[in-house]
PDB file of the backbone (N, CA, C, O) and the ligand in Angstrom, with CONECT records:
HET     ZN  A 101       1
ATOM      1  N   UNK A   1     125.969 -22.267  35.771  1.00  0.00           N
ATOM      2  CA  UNK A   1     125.724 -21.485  34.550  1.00  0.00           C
ATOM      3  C   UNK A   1     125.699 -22.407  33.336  1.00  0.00           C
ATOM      4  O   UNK A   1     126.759 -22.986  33.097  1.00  0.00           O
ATOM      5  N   UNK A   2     124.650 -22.642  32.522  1.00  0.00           N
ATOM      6  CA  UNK A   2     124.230 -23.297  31.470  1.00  0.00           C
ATOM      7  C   UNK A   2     125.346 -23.075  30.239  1.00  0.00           C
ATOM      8  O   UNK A   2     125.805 -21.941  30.375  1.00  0.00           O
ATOM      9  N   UNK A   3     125.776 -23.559  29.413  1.00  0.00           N
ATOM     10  CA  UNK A   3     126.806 -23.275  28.348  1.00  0.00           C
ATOM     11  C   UNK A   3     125.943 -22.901  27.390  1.00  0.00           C
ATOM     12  O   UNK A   3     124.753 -22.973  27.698  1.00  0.00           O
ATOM     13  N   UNK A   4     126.236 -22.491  26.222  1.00  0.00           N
ATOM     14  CA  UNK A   4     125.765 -22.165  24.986  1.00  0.00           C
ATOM     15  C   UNK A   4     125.246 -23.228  24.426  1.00  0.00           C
ATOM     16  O   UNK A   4     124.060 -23.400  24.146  1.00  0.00           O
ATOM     17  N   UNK A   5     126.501 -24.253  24.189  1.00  0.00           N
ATOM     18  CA  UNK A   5     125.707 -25.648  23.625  1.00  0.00           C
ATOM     19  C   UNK A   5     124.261 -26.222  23.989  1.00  0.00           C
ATOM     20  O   UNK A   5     123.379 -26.695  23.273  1.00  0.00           O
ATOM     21  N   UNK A   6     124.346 -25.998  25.421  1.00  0.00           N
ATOM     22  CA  UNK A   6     123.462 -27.083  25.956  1.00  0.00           C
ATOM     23  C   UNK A   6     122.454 -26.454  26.165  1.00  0.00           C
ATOM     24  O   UNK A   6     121.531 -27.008  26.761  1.00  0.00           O
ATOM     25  N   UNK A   7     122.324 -24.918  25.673  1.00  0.00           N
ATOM     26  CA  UNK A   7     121.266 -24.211  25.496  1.00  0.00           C
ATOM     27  C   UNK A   7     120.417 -24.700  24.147  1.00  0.00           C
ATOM     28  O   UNK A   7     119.225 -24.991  24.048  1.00  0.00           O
ATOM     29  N   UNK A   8     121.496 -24.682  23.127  1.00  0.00           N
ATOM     30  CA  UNK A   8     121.252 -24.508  21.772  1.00  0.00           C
ATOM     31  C   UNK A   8     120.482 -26.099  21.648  1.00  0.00           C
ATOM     32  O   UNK A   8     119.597 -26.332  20.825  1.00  0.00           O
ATOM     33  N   UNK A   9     120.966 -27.027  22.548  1.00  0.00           N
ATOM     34  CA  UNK A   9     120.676 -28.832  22.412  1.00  0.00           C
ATOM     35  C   UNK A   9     119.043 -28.724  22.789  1.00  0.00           C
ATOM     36  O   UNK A   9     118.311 -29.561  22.262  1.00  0.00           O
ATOM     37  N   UNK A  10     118.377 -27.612  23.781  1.00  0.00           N
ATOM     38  CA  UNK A  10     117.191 -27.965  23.874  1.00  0.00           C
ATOM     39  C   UNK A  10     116.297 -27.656  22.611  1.00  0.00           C
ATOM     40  O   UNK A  10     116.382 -26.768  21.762  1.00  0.00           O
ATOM     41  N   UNK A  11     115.474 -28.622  22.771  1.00  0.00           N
ATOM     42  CA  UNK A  11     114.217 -28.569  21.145  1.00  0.00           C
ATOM     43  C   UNK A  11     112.944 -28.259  22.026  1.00  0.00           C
ATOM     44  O   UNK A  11     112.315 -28.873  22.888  1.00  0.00           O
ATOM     45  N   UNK A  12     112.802 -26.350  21.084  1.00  0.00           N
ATOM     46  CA  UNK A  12     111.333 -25.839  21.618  1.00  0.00           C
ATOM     47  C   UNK A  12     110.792 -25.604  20.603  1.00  0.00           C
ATOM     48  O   UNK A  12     111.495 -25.472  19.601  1.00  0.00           O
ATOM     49  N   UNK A  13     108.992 -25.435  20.483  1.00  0.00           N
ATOM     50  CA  UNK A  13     108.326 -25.459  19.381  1.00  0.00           C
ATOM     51  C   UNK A  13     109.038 -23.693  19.052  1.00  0.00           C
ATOM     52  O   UNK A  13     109.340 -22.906  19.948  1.00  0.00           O
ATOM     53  N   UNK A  14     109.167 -23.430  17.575  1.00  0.00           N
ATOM     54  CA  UNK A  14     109.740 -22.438  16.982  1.00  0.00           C
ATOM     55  C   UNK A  14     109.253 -22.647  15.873  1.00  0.00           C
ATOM     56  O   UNK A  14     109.110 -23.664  15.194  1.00  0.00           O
ATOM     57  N   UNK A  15     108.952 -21.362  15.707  1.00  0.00           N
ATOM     58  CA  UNK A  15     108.180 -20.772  13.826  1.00  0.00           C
ATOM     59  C   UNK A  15     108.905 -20.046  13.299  1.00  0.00           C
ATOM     60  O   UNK A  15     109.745 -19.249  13.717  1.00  0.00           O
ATOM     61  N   UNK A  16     108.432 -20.447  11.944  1.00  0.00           N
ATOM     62  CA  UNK A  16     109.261 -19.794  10.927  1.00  0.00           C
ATOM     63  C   UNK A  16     108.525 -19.427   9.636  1.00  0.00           C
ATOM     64  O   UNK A  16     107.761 -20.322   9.274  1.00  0.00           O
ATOM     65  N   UNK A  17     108.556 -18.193   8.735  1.00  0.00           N
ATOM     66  CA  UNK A  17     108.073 -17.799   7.829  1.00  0.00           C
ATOM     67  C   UNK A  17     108.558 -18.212   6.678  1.00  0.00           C
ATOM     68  O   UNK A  17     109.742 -17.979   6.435  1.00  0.00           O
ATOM     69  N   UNK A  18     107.757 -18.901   5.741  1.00  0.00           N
ATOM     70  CA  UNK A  18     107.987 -19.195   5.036  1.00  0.00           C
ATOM     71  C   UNK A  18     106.869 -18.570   3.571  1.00  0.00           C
ATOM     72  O   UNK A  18     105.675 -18.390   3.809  1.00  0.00           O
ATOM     73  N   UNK A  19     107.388 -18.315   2.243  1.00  0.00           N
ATOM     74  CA  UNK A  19     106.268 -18.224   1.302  1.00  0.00           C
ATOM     75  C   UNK A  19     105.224 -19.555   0.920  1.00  0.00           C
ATOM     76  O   UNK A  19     105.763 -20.657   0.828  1.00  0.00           O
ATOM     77  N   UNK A  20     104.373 -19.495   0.795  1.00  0.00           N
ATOM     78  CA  UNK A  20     103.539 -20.559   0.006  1.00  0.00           C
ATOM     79  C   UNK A  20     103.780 -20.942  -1.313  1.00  0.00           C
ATOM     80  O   UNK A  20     103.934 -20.250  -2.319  1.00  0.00           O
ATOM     81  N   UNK A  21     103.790 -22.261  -1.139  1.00  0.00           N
ATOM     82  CA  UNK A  21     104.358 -22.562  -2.419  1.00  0.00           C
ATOM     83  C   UNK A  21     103.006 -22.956  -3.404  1.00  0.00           C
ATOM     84  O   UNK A  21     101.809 -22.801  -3.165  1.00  0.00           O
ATOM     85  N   UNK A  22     103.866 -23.672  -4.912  1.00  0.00           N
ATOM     86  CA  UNK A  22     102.957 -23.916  -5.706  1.00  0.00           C
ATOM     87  C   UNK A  22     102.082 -25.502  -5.637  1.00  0.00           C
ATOM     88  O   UNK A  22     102.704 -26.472  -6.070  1.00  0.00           O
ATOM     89  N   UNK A  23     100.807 -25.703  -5.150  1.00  0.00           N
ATOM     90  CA  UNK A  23     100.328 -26.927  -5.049  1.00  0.00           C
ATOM     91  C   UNK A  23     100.188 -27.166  -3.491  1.00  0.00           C
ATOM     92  O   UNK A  23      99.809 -28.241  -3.028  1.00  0.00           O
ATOM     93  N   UNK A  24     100.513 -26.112  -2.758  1.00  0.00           N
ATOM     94  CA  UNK A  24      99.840 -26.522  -1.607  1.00  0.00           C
ATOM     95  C   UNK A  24      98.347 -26.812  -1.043  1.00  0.00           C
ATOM     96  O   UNK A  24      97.308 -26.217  -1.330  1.00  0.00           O
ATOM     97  N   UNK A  25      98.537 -27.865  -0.185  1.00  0.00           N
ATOM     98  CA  UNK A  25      96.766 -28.306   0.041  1.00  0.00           C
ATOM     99  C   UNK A  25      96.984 -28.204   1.658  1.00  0.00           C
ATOM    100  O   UNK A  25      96.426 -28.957   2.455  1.00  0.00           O
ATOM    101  N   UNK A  26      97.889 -27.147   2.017  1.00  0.00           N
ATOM    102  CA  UNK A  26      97.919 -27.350   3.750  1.00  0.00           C
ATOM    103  C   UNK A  26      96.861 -26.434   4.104  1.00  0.00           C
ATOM    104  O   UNK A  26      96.439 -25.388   3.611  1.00  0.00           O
ATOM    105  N   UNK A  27      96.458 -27.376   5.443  1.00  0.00           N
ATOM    106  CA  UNK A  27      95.530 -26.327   5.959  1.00  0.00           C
ATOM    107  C   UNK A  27      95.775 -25.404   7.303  1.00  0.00           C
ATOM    108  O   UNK A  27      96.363 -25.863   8.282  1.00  0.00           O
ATOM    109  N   UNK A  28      95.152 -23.755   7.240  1.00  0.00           N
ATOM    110  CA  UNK A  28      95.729 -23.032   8.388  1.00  0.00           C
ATOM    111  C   UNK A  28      95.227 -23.848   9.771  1.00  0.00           C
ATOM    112  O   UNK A  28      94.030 -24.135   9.780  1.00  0.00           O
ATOM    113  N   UNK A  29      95.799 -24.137  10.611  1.00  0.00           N
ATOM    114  CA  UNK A  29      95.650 -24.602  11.993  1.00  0.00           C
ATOM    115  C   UNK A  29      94.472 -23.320  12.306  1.00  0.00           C
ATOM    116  O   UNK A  29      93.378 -23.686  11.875  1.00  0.00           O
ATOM    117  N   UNK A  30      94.419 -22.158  12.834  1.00  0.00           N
ATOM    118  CA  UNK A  30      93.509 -21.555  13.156  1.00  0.00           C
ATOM    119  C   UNK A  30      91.991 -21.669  12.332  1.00  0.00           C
ATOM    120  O   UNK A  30      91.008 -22.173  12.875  1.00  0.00           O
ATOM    121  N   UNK A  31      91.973 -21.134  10.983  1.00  0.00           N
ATOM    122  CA  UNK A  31      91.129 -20.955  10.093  1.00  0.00           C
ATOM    123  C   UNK A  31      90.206 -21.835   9.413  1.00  0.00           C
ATOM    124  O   UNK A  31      89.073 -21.679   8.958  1.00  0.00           O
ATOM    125  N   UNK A  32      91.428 -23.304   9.504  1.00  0.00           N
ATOM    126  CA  UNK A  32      91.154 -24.236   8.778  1.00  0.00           C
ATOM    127  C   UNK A  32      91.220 -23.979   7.127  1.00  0.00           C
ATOM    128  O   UNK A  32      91.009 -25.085   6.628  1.00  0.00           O
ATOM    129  N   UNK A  33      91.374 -23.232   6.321  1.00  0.00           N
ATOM    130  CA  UNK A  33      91.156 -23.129   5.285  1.00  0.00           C
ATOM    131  C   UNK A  33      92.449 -23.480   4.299  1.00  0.00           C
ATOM    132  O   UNK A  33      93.569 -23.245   4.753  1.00  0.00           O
ATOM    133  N   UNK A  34      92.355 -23.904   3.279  1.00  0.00           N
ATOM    134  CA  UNK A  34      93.899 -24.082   2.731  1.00  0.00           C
ATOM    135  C   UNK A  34      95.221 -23.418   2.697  1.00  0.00           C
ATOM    136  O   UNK A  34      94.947 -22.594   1.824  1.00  0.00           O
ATOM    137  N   UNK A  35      96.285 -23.202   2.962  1.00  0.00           N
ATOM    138  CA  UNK A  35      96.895 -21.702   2.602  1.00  0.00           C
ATOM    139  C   UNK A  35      97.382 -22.397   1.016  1.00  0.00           C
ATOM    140  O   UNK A  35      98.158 -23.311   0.735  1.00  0.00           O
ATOM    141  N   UNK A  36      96.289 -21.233  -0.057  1.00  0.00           N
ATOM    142  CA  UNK A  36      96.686 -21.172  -1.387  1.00  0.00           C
ATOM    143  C   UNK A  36      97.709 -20.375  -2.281  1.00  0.00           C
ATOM    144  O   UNK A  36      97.806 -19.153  -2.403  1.00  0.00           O
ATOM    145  N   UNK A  37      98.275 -21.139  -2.736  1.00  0.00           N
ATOM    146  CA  UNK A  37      99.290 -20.509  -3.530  1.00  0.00           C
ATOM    147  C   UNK A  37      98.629 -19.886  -4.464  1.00  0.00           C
ATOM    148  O   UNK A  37      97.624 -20.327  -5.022  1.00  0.00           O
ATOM    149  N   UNK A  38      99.431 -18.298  -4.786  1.00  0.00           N
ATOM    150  CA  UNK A  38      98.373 -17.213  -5.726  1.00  0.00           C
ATOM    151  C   UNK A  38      99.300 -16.923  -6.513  1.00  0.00           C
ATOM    152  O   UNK A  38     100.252 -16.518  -5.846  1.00  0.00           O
ATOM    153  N   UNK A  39      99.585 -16.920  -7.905  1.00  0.00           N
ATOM    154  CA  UNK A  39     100.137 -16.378  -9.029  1.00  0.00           C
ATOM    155  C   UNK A  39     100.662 -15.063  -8.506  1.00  0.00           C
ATOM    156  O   UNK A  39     100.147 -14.412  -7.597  1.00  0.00           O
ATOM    157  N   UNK A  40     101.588 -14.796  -9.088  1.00  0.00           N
ATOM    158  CA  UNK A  40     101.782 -13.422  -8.763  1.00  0.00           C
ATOM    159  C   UNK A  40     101.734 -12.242  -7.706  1.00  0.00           C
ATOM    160  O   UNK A  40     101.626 -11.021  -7.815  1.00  0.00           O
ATOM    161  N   UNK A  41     101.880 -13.264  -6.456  1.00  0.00           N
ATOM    162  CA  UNK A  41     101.042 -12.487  -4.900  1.00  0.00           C
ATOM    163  C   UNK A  41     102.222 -13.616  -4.111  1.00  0.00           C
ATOM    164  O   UNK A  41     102.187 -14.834  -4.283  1.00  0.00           O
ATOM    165  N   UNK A  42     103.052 -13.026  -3.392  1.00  0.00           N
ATOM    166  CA  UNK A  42     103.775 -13.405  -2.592  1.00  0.00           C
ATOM    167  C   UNK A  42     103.033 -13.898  -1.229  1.00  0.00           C
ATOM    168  O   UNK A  42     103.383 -13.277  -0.225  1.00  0.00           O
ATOM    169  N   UNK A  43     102.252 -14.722  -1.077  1.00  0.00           N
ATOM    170  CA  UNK A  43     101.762 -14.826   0.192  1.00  0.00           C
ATOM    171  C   UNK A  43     102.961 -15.731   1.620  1.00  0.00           C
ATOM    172  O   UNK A  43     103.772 -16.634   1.419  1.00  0.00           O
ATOM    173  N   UNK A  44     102.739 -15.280   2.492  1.00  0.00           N
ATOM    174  CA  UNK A  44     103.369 -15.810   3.360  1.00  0.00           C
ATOM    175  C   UNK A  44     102.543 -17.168   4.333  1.00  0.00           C
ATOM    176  O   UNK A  44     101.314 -17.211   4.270  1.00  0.00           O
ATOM    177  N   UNK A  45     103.107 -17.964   4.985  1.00  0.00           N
ATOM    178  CA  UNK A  45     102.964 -18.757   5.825  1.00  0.00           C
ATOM    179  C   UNK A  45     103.509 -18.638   7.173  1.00  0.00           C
ATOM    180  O   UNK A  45     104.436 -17.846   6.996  1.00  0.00           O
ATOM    181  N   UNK A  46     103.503 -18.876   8.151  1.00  0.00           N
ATOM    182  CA  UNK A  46     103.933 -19.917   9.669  1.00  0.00           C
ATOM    183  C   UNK A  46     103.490 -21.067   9.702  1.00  0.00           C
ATOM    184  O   UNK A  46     102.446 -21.715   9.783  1.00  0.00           O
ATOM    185  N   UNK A  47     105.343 -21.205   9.558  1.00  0.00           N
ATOM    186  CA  UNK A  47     105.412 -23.233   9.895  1.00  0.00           C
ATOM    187  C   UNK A  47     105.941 -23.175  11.000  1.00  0.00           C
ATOM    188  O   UNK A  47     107.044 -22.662  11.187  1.00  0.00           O
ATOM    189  N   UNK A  48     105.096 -23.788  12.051  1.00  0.00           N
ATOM    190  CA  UNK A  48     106.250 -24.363  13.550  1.00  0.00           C
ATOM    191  C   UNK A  48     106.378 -25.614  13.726  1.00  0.00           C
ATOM    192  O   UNK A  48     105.291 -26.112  13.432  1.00  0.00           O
ATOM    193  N   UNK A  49     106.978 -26.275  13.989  1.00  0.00           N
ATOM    194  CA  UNK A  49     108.037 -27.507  14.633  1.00  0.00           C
ATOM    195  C   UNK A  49     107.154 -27.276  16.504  1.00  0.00           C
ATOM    196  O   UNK A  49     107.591 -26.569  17.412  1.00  0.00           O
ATOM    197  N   UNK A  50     106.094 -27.997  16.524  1.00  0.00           N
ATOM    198  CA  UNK A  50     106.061 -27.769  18.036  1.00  0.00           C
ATOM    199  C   UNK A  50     106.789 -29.365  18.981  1.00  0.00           C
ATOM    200  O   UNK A  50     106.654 -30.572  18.779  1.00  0.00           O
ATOM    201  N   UNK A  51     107.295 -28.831  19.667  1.00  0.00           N
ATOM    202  CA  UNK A  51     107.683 -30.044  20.535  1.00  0.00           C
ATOM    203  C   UNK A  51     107.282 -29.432  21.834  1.00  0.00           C
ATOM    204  O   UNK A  51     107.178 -28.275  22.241  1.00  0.00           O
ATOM    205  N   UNK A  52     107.005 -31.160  22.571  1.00  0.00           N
ATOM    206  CA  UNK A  52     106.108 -31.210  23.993  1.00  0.00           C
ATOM    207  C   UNK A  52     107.295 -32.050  25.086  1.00  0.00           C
ATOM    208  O   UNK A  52     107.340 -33.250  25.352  1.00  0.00           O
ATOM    209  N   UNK A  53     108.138 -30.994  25.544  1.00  0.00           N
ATOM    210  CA  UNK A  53     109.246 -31.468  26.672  1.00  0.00           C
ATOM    211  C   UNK A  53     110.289 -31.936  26.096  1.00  0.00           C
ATOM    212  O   UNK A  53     110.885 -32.887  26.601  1.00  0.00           O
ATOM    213  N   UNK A  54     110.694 -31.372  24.962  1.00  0.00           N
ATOM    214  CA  UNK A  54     112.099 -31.627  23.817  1.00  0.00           C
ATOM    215  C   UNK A  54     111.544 -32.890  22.771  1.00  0.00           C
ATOM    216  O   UNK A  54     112.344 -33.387  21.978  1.00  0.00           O
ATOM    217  N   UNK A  55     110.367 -33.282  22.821  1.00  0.00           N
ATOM    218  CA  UNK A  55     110.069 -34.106  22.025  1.00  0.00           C
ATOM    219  C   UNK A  55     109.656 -33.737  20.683  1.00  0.00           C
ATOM    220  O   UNK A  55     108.696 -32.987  20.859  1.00  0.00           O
ATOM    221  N   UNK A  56     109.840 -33.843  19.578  1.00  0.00           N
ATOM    222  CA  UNK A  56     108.930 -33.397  18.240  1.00  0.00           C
ATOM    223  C   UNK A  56     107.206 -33.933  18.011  1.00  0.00           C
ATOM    224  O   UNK A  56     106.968 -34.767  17.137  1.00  0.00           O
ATOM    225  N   UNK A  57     106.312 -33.483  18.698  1.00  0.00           N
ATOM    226  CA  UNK A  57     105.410 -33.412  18.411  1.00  0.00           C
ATOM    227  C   UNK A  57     104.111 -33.307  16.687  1.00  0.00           C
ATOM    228  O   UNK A  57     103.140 -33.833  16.144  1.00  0.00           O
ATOM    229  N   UNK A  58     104.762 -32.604  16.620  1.00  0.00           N
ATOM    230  CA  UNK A  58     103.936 -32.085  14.735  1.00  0.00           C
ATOM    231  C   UNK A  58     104.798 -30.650  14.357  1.00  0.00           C
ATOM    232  O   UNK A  58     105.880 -30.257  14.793  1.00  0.00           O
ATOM    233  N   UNK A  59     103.894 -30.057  13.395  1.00  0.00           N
ATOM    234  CA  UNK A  59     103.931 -29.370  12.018  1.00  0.00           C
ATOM    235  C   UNK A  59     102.423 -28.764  12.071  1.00  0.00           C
ATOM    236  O   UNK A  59     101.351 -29.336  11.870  1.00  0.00           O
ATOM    237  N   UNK A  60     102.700 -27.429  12.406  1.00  0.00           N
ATOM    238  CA  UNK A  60     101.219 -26.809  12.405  1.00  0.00           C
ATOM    239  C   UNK A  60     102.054 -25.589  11.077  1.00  0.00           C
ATOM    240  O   UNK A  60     103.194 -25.254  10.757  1.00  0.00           O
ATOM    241  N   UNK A  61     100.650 -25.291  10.672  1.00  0.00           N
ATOM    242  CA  UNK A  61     100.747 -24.317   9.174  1.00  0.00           C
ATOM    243  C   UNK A  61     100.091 -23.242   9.726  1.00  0.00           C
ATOM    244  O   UNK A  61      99.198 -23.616  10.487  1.00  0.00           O
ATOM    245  N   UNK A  62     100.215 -21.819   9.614  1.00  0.00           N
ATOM    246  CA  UNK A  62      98.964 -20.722   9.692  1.00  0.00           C
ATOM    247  C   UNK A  62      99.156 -20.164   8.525  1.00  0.00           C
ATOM    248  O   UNK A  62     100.093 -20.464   7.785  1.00  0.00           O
ATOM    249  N   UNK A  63      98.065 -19.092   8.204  1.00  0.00           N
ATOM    250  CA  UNK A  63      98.382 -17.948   7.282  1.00  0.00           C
ATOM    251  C   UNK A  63      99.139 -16.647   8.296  1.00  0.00           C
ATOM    252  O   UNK A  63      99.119 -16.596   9.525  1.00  0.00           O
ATOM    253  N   UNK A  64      99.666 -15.842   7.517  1.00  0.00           N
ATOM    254  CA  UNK A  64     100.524 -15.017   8.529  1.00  0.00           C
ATOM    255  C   UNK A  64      99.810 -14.275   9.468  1.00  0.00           C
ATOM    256  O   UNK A  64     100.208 -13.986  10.596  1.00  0.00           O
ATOM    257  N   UNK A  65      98.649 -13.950   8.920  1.00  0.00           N
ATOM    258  CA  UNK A  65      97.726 -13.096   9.680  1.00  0.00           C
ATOM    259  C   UNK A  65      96.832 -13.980  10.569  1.00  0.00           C
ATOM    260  O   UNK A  65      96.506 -13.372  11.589  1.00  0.00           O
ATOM    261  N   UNK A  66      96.501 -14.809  10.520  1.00  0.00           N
ATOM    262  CA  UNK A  66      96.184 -15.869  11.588  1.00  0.00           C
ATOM    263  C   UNK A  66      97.371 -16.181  12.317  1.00  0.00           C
ATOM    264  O   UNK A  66      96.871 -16.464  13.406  1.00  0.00           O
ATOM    265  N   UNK A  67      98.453 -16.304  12.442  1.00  0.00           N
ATOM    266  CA  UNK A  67      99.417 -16.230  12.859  1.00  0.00           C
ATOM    267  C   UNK A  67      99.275 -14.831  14.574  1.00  0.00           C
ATOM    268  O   UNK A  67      98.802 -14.877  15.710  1.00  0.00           O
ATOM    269  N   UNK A  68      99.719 -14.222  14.059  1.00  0.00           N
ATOM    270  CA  UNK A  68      99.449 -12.770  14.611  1.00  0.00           C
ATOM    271  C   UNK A  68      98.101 -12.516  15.019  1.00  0.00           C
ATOM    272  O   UNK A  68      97.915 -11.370  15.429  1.00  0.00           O
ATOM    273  N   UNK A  69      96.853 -13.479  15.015  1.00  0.00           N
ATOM    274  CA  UNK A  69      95.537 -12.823  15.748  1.00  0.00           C
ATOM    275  C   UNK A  69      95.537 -13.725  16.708  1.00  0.00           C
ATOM    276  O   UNK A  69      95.176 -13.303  17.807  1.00  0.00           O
ATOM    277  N   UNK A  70      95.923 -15.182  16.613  1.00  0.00           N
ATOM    278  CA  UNK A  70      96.269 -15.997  17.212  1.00  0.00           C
ATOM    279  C   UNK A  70      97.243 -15.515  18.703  1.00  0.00           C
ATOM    280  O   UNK A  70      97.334 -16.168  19.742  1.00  0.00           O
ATOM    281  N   UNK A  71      97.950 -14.058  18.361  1.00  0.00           N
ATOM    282  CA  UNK A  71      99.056 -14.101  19.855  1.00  0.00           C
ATOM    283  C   UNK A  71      99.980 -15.010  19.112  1.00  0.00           C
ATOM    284  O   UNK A  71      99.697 -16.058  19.691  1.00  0.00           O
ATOM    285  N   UNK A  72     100.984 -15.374  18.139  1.00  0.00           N
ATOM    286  CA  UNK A  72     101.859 -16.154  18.161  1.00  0.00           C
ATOM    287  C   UNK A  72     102.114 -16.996  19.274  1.00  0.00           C
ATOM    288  O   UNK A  72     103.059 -16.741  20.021  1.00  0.00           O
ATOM    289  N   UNK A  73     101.198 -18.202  19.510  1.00  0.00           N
ATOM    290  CA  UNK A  73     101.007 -19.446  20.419  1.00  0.00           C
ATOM    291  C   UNK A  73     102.821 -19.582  20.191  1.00  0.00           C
ATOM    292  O   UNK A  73     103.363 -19.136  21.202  1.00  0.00           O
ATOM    293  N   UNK A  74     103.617 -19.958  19.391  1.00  0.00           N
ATOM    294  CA  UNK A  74     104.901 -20.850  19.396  1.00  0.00           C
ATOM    295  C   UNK A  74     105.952 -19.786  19.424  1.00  0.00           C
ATOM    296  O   UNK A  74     107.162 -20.007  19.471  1.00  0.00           O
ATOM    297  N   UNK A  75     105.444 -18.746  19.395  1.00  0.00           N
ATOM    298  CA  UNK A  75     106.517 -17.124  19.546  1.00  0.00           C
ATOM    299  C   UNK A  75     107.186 -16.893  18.249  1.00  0.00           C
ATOM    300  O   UNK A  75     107.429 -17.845  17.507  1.00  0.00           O
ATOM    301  N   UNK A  76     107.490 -15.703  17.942  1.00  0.00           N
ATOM    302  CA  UNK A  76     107.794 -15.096  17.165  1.00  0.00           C
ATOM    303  C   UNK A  76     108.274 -15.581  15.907  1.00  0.00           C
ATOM    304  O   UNK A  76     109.374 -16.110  16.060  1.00  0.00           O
ATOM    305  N   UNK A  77     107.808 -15.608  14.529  1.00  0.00           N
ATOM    306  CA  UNK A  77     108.301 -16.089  13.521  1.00  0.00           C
ATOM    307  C   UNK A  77     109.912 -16.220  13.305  1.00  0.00           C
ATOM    308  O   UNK A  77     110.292 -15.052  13.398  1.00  0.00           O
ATOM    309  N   UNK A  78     111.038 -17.024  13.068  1.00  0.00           N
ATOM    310  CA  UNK A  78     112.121 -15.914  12.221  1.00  0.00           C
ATOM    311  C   UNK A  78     112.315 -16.836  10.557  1.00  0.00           C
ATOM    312  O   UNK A  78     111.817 -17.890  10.162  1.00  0.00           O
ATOM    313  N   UNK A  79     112.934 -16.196  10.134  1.00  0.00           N
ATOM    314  CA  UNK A  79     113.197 -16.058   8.212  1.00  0.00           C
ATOM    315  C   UNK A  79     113.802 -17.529   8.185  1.00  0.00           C
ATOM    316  O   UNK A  79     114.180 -18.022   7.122  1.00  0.00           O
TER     317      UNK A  79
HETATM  318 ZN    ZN A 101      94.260 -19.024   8.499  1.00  0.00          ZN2+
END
């Protein structure tokens, strides 16, 4: 039986929602298009951390809704 720790020690790609900030030039992994920061419009992002066999691999960006048409490839956003 696996412990908690040595659960918690493995590194899997995991997303997370984040807002867009001001001056971003990232681009959505699906869409390709920038995700732009909008005055007054809370837009959201998915940032994942993907790693390939506990390794850190990259930093992929979506828009949220590319996110979600996509099938969440890296599973479920959290906050
Ligand atoms: Zn997109």
């Amino acid at each position: 039986m696996a412990s908690k720790a040595a659960t918690e020690l493995k590194r899997e790609s995991r997303a997370v929602t984040r807002l867009i900030e001001a001056g971003s030039s990232t681009e959505c992994s699906v869409c390709e298009k920038v995700l732009k920061f909008r005055a007054r419009q809370r837009d959201y992002q998915i940032i994942c951390n993907v790693y390939d066999d506990g390794d850190w691999v990259r930093v992929e960006h979506f828009h949220d809704e590319c996110y979600l048409d996509a099938e969440q490839p890296f599973g479920p956003p959290v906050d």
